[in-house]
N, C-alpha and C positions, 0 to 999 in steps of 0.2 A: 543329661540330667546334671543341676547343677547343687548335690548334697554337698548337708553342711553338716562336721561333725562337732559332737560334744563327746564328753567321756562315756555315758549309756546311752548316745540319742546319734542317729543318722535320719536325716529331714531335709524337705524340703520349704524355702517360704515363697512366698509371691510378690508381686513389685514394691506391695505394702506391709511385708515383712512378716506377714501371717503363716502359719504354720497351716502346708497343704498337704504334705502326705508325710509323716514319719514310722519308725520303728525305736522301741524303746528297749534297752537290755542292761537292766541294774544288776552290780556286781552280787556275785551270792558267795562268793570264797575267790582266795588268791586269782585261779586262775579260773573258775568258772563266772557263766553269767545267767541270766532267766530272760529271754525274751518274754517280753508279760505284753505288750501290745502293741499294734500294727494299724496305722489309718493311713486313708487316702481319700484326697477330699472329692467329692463330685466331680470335679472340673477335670481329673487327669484319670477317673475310674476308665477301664477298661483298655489303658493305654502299658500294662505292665510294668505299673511304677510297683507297686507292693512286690512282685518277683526281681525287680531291680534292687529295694533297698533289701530285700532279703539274700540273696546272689553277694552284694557286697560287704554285710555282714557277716556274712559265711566266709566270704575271703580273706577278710580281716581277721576272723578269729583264727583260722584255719594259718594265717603268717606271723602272730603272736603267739602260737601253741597254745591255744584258750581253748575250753569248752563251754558248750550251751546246752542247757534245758529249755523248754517253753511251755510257757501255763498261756500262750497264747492262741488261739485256735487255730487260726491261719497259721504261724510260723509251723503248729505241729504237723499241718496238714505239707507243706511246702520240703520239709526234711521229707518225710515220706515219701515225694515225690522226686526227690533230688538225692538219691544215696551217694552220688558221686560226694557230699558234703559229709557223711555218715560220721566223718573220723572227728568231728565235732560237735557233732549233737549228741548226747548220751541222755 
């Protein structure tokens, strides 16, 4: 996968530069953030892009010393499922 980041956005685009699958995580203090939402477009569903861009968001946060929240539904359900991430999400 070839993500592109920005400062609260890790994404994907297509040959047309369209945004196909991203995760969004706006800053909410120094060093926390909020994951607030998760898309993946049709074209790459069921190919485990949404637990990719999540996996690399957790690693990034997890080597900055950052924490996350989420008001996103999926990312709440994905920590849940990945305590090995735990020491980041509060």
């Amino acid at each position: 996968m070839d993500f592109k980041y920005e400062k609260d956005r890790i994404y994907i685009e297509n040959e047309k530069g369209e945004c196909i699958a991203e995760v969004t995580f706006p800053e909410v203090s120094e060093n926390k953030v909020n994951i607030n939402h998760t898309y993946v477009d049709r074209c790459l569903r069921g190919q485990g892009v949404a637990d990719k861009l999540l996996t690399t968001l957790a690693q990034d946060l997890k080597k900055n010393n950052k924490q996350a929240v989420a008001s996103c539904s999926y990312a709440v359900d994905w920590f849940e499922k990945h305590p090995e991430y735990k020491d980041v999400y509060k």
